[in-house]
C-alpha positions as CSV (number, residue, x, y, z in Angstrom):
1,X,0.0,0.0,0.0
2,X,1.7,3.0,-0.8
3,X,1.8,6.4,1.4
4,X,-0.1,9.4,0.4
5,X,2.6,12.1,-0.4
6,X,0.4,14.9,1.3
7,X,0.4,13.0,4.5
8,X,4.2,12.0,4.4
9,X,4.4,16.2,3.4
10,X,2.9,16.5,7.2
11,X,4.4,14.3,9.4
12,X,8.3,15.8,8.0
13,X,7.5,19.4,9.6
14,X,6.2,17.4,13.1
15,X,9.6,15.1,12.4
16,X,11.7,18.3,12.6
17,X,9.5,19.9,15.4
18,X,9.8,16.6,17.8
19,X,13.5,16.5,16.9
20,X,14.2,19.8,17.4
21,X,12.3,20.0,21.2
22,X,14.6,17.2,21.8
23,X,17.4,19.2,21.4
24,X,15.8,22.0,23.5
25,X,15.0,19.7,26.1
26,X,18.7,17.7,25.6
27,X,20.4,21.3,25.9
28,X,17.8,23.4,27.8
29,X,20.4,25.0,30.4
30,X,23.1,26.0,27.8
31,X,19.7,27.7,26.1
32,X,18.5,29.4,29.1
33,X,22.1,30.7,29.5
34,X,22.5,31.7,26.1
35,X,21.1,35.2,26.0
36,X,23.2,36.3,29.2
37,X,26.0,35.1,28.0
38,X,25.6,36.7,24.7
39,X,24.5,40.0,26.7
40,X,27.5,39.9,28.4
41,X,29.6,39.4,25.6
42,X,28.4,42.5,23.9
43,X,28.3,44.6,27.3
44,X,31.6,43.6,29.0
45,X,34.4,42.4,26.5
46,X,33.9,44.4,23.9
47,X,34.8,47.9,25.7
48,X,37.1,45.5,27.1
49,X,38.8,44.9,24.1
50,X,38.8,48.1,23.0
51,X,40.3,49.8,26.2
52,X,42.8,47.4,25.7
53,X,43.6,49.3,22.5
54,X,43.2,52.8,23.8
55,X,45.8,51.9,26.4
56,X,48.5,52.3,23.6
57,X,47.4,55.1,21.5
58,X,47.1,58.1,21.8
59,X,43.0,58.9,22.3
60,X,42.7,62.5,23.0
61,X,39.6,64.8,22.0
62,X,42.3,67.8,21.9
63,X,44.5,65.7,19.6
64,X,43.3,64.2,16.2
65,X,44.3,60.9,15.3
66,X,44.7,57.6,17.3
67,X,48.8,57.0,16.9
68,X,50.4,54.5,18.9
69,X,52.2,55.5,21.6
70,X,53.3,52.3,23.5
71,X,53.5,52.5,27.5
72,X,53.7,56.1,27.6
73,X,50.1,56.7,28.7
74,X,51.1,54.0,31.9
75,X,54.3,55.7,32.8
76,X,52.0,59.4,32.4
77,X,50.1,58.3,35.1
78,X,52.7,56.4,37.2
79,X,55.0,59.6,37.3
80,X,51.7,62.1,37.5
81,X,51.8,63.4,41.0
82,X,48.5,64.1,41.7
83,X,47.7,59.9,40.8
84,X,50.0,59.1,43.6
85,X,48.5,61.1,46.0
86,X,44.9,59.7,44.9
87,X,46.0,56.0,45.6
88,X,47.2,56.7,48.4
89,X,44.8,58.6,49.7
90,X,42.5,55.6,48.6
91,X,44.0,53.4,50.4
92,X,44.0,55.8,53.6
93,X,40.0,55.9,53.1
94,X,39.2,53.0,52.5
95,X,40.9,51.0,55.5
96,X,39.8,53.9,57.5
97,X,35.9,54.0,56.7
98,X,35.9,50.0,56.5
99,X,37.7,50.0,59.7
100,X,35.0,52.2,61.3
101,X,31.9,50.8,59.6
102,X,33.0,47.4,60.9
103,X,33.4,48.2,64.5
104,X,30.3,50.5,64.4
105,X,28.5,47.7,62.6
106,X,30.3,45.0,65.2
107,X,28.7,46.8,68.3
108,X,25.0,47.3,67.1
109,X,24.7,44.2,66.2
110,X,26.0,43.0,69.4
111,X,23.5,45.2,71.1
112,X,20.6,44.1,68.3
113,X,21.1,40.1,68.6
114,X,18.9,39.8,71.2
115,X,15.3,40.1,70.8
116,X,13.4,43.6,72.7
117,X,10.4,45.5,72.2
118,X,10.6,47.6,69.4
119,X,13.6,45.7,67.9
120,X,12.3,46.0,64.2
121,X,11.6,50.0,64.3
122,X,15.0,50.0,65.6
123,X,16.4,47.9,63.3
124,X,14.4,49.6,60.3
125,X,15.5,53.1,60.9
126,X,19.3,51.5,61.7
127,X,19.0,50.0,57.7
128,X,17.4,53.4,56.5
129,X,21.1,55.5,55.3
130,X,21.9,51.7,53.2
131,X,18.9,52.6,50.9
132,X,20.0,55.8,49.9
133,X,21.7,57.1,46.9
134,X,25.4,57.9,47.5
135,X,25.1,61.3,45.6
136,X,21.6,62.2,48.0
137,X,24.5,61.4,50.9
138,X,27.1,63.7,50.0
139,X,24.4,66.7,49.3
140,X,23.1,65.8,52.1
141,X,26.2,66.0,54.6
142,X,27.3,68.8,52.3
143,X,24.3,71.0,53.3
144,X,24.8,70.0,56.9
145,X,28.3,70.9,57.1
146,X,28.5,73.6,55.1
147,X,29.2,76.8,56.3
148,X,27.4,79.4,57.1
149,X,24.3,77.4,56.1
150,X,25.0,74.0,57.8
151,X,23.6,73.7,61.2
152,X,26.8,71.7,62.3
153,X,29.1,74.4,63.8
154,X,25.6,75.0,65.7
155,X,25.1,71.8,66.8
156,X,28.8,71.7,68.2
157,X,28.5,74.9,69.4
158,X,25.6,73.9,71.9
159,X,27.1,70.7,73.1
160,X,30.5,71.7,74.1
161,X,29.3,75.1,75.2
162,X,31.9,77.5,73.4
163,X,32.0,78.9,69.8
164,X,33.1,76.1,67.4
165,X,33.9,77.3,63.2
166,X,34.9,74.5,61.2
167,X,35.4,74.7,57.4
168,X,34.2,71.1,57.2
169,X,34.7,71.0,53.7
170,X,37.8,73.4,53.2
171,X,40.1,73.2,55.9
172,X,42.6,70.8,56.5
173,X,41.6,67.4,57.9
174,X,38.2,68.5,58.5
175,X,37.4,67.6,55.1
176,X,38.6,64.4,54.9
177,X,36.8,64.1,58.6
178,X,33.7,64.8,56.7
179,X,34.2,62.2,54.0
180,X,34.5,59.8,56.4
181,X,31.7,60.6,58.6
182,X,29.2,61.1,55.6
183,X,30.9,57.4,53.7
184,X,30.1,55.5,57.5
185,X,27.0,56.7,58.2
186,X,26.0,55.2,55.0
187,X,27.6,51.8,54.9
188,X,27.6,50.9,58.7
189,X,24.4,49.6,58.5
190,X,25.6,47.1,55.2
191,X,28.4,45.6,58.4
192,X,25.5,45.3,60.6
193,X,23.1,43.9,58.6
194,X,25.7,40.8,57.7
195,X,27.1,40.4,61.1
196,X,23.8,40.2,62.8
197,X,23.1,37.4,60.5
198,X,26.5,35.9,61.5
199,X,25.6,36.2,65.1
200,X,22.1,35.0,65.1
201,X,23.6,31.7,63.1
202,X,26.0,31.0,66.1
203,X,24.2,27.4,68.0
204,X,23.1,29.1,71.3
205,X,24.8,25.8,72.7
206,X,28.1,26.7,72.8
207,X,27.0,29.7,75.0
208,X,25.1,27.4,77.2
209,X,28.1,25.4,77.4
210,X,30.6,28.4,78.0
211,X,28.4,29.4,80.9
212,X,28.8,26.1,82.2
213,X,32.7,26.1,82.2
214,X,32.6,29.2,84.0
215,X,33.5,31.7,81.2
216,X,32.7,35.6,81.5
217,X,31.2,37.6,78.8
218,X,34.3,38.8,77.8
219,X,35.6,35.2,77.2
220,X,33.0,33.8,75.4
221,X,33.2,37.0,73.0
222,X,36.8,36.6,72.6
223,X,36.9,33.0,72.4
224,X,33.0,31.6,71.5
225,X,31.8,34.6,69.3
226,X,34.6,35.9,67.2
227,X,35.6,32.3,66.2
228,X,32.3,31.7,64.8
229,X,31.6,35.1,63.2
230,X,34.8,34.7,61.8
231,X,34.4,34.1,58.0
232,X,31.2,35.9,57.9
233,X,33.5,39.2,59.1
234,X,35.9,38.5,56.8
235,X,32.9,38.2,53.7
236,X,31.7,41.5,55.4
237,X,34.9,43.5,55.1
238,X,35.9,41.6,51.7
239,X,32.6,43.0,50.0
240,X,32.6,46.8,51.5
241,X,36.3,47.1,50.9
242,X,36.1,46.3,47.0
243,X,33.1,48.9,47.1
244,X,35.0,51.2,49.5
245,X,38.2,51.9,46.5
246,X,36.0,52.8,44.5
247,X,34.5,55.8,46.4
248,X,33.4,59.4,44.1
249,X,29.9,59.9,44.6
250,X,30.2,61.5,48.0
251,X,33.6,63.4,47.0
252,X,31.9,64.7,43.9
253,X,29.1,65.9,45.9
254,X,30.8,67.3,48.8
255,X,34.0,68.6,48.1
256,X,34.7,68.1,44.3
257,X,37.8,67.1,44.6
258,X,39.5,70.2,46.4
259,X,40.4,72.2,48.1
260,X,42.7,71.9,44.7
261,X,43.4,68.5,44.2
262,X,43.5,66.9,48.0
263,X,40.1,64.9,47.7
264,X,41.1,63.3,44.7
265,X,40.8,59.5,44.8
266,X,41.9,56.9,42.2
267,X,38.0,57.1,41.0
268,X,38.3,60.8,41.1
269,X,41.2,61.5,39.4
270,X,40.2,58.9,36.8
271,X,37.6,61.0,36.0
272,X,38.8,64.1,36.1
273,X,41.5,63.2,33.8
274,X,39.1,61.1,31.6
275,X,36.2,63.5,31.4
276,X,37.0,66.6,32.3
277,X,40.6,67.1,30.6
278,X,39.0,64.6,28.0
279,X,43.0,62.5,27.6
280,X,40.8,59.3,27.3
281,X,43.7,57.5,26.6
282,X,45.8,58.3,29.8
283,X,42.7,57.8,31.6
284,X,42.1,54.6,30.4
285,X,45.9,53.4,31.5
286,X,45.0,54.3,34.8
287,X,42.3,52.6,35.2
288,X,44.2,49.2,33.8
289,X,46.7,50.1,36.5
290,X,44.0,50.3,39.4
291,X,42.3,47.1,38.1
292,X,45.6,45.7,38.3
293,X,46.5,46.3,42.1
294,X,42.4,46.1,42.8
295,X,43.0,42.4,41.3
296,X,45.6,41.5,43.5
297,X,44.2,42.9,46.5
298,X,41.0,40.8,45.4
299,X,43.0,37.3,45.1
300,X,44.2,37.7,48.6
301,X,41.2,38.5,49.9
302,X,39.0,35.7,48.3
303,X,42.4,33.5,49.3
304,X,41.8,34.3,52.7
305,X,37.9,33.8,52.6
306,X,38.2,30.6,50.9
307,X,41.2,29.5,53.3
308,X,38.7,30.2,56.1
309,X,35.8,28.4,54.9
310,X,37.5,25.1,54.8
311,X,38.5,25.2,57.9
């Protein structure tokens, strides 16, 4: 009996549908990946790519052309004064604020571990600065400080009961006091969040059993608490630090950089030499050489973090 060609016409179509759902269904994660993958291909290494090429030519809105120049946009910003002073002054910052935030951060959640009446209004209005924009932050603290507006000298004025005039944001180290301030009163609550999560995951056993030997507060802190809450404080300070180097929002809003050029971070100075004096090229270099240290700093870190898992 032979086969109607209209009907063997039909079941080819349903032969390539059924074969191609088994291919979906054979290969359904690599398809669900897919589009990400693709997205970040288009998003990620291509200005990767090509910031590899503007590190060696010469890409400068003043100059026309794009001629190759080799490493002399890496040893313009390695001899640039004013890019020294920024790391460092990164580095000063950033172990500073995450120093602060952490043992700010370490305390109220200490005090917030154990349950009260009204412990989540506290705890709400504690989280409140984590939810807002960086740039609303530095206008913020900005208007405060600033004088004669600011009702800061005020403030100070009335508590220590003699006249107090600080330039907060133009005198020298008020305004790198007022940075900080402004930078941990934000992020404070991010270390508090994580280590009371930390602390309210520690077995309440091994207090009970502390108590037992005869241990004091101060001894199961030293020897029961800070064991446990170890690796989450090291996830804690891994996270904010790698956020903290990269710190502009708050120094663009409060002080712009100055007085001159001493509020210039390695995000700062990027920028300004990027955007403002528009030497895309140099700017570029530096921010291959801050990647570059940020990388290393990042492998020790996750080193560490890992190290301390396992064990």
């Amino acid at each position: 009996m032979t086969q109607n060609p209209s009907s063997m016409a039909a079941a080819l179509p349903r032969w390539r549908r059924s074969a191609f759902s088994a291919f979906i269904e054979r290969h359904f994660k690599w398809v669900i990946v897919l589009p990400a993958v693709l997205l970040i291909l288009v998003l990620s290494i291509y200005p990767l790519l090509f910031s590899l090429w503007v590190n060696f030519v010469n890409y400068d809105f003043e100059i026309p052309g794009h001629a190759f120049v080799g490493l002399k946009n890496f040893t313009t910003v390695i001899s640039d004064p004013n890019a020294q002073s920024a790391l460092l002054l990164t580095i000063i910052l950033s172990v500073v604020n995450v120093t602060l935030e952490f043992l700010l951060g370490l305390v109220l959640a200490l005090a917030m571990v154990k349950r009260f009446r009204g412990r989540g209004l506290v705890m709400a209005i504690l989280i409140i600065p984590l939810f807002i924009s960086p740039v609303i932050v530095g206008q913020s603290w900005a208007l405060f400080l600033q004088r004669p507006f600011g009702p800061a000298d005020y403030i100070l004025t009335q508590l220590l009961g003699r006249p107090v005039e600080i330039s907060w944001l133009t005198q020298s180290p008020w305004y790198y006091i007022a940075i900080v301030i402004a930078d941990v009163w934000q992020w404070t609550p991010f270390m508090f969040v994580i280590l009371l999560a930390g602390l309210a995951a520690i077995p309440s056993q091994l207090y009970e059993a502390a108590e037992l030997d005869g241990v004091s507060t101060t001894q199961a802190f030293f020897y029961v608490t800070l064991p446990q809450l170890a690796p989450i404080i090291l996830l804690a300070v891994t996270f904010r630090l790698l956020d903290a180097v990269r710190l502009f929002d708050v120094i663009f809003m409060m002080t712009g950089g100055g007085p001159g050029t001493k509020t210039y971070t390695a995000s700062y100075y990027l920028y300004q030499v990027g955007f403002q004096q528009f030497h895309l090229s140099v700017a570029t270099a530096g921010s291959w050489i801050f990647l570059i240290l940020l990388s290393v700093v990042i492998m020790v870190l996750v080193r560490r973090l890992l190290r301390a898992e396992n064990s």
